[in-house]
N, C-alpha and C positions, 0 to 999 in steps of 0.2 A: 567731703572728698568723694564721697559715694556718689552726692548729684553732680558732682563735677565731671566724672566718668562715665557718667551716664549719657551728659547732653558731649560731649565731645563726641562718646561714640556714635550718638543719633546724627549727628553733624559728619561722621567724618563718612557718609553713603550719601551725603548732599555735594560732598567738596570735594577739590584736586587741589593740587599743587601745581602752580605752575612757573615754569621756569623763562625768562627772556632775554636775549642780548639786541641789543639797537640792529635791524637789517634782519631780525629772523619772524618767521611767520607769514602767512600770505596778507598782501594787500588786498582784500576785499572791500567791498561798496557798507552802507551806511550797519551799523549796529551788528557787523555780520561776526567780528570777535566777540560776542558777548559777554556780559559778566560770567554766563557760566562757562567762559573756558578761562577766566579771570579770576575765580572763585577763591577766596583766603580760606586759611584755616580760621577764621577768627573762635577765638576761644573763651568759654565761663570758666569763673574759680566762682573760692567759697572769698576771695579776697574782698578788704574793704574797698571803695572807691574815694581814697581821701581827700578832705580838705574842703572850703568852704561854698558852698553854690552860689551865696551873697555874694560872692566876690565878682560872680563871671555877669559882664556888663550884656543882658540881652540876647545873650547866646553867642552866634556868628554873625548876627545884622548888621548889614549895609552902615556904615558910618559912626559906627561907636569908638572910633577912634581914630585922629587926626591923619595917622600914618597909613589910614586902609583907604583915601583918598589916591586917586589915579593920580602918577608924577607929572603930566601932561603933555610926556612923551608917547610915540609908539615903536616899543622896537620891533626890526625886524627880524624873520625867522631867521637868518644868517647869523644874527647875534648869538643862537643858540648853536652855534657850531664847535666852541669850545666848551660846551656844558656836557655835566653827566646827570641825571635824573635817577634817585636812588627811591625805591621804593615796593612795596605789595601791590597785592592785584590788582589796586585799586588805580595806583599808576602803570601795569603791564597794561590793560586797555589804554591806557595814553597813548605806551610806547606804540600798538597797534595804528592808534588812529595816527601817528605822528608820522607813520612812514611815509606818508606822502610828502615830506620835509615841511611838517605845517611848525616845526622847532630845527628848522634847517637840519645840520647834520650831529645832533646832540645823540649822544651815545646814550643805554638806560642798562639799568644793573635791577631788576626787582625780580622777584618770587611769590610764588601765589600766598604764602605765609608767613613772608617777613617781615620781622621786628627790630627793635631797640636790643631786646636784651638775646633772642635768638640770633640775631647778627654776632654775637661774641662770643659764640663757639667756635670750638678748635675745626678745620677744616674737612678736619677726618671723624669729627664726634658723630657717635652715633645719635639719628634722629635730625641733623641738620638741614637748614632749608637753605642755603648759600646759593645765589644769583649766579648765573653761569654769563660768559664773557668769550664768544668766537670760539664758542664748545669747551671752553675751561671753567673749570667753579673756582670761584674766590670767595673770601670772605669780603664784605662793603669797602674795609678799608686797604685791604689788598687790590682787591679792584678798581678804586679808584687811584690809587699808584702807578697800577699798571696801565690805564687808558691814560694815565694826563693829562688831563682837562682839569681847571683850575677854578671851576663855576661847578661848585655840588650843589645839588635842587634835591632836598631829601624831602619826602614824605613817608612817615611812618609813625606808629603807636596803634592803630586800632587792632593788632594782632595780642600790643601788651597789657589793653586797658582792661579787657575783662581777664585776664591770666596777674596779670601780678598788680590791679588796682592804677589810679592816675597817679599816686606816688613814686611808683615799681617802673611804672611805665617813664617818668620824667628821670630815674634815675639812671635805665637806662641808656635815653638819652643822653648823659649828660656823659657816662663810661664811652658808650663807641664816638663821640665827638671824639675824645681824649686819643681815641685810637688813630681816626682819620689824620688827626692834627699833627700826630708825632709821625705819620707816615708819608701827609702832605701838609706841609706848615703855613705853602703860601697859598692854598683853597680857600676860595671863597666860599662861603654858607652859606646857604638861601632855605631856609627852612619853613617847608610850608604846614600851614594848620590841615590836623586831621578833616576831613570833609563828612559831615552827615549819614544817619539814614532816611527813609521815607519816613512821613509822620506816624505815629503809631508803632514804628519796629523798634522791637528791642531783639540784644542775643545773648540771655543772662545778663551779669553786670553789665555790657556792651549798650549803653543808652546812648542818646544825643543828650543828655545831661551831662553824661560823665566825659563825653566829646568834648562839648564848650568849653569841661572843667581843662581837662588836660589842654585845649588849644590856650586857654589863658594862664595857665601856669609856662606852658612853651614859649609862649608871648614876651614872660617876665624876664625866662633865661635867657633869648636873646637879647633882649635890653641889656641885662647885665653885662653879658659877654660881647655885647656887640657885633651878633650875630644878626644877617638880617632875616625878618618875618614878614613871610606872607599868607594874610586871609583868604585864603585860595577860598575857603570856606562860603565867605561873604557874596561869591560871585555865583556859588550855585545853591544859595538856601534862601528859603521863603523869608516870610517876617517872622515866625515863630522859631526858625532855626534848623527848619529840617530840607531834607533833600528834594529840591524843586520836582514833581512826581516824572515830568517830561523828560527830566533830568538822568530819570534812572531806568539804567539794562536789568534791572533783575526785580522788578516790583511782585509782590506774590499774587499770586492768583488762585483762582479755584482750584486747577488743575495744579499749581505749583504753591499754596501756601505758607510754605517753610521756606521761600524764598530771601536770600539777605537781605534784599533791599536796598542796597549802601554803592554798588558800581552803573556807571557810565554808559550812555547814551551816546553816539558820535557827535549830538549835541550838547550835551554836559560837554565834552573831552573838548568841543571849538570853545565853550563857554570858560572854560579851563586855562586855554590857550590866550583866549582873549586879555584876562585878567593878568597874566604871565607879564603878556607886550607892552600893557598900559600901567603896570604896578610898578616893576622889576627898575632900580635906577642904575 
């Protein structure tokens, strides 16, 4: 617990929190949101990261399974007009690059720090990161009641995987589904896979091992439940599994070493988009 306070405090003079609703923020030219004003809390514990690594097929690569084949449609950005996009910083740079209607007029609910299981606090808890909505905070599943759009596009977990492990993190998942569901019954779930860091980064537990892990246990659940999945993942990682380097706003350098590594380039965010038009049926 003592290193766990330690690297969160060294972490929290690197990070913000950031908050977004679809329509807020300036439109600026290429890469000019960048990760660092995207920046997540992502967080270490002393938690296990559970469950088998034999299991995860290749990581996030291109073609390891039938379903991450392009539907051999393309939709258009219109199509995204009744969607909401939930998700961490890592989609608040989306929402950014998106305003130029490259997801028509899809609403976005995300926070520079959220998660699965920090989404399920109370409104008023102390310490919340809750997505703000035309200057209102909600919680994910209140807010998506209130906009009404019936296409949820959730991306989240990399805030829960080094804090409560890819088990903690998948269960999670599995409580605030429950919530959305009882508050909008007839949503559709588009759930996409955690996406990468650059090769080489880690942030404590927070590896592209325990990535892979957690997107192929997400993988299972929607199969079960009949939710659908998508490899968002596949469209921006290498052959080894990590974040295309071109791909990424916040790579470390000399001068920035403690760098995340893990958010978006305005070319990631088209490469993002691309994958959405030609996957999504």
């Amino acid at each position: 617990m003592k290193l766990k306070r330690v690297f969160l405090t060294a972490l929290a003079g690197l990070l913000m929190i950031s908050l977004c609703a679809c329509g807020e923020g300036d439109n600026n030219t290429e890469d000019s949101k960048s990760a660092s004003q995207a920046s997540e809390a992502v967080q270490d514990a002393s938690a296990d990261n559970n469950g088998s690594q034999s299991d995860v097929k290749d990581g996030n690569n291109k073609g390891s399974y039938p379903e991450d084949e392009p539907t051999g449609n393309t939709l258009s950005a219109d199509w995204f007009d009744d969607a909401v996009f939930i998700g961490d910083s890592v989609t608040l740079k989306l929402s950014y690059y998106a305003e130029d209607g490259a997801l028509g007029k899809a609403d976005f609910l995300c926070a520079g720090s959220l998660g699965y299981n920090n989404a399920l606090m109370g409104i008023d808890e102390e310490g919340n990161v809750h997505p703000t909505y035309q200057g209102e905070k909600y919680t994910v599943d209140e807010g998506i009641k209130t906009i009404g759009k019936k296409k949820v596009f959730i991306m989240l977990g990399m805030n829960d995987i080094g804090l409560y492990g890819v088990d903690g993190a998948i269960d999670g998942m599995k409580k605030l589904t429950e919530r959305i569901l009882e508050k909008t019954p007839d949503a559709k779930l588009y759930f996409q896979s955690v996406t990468p860091m650059i090769e080489g980064n880690t942030l404590g537990n927070l590896t592209n091992d325990a990535i892979a892990e957690f997107d192929e246990q997400l993988r299972a659940v929607c199969k079960e439940k009949g939710y659908k999945y998508l490899n968002v993942a596949s469209a921006v990682s290498d052959e080894n599994g990590n974040l295309i380097y071109d791909y990424c706003g916040d790579p470390p350098t000399d001068d920035n070493p403690d760098a995340m590594g893990l958010h978006f380039t305005d070319t990631g965010c088209q490469k993002w988009v691309d994958y959405l038009c030609t996957h999504v049926s």
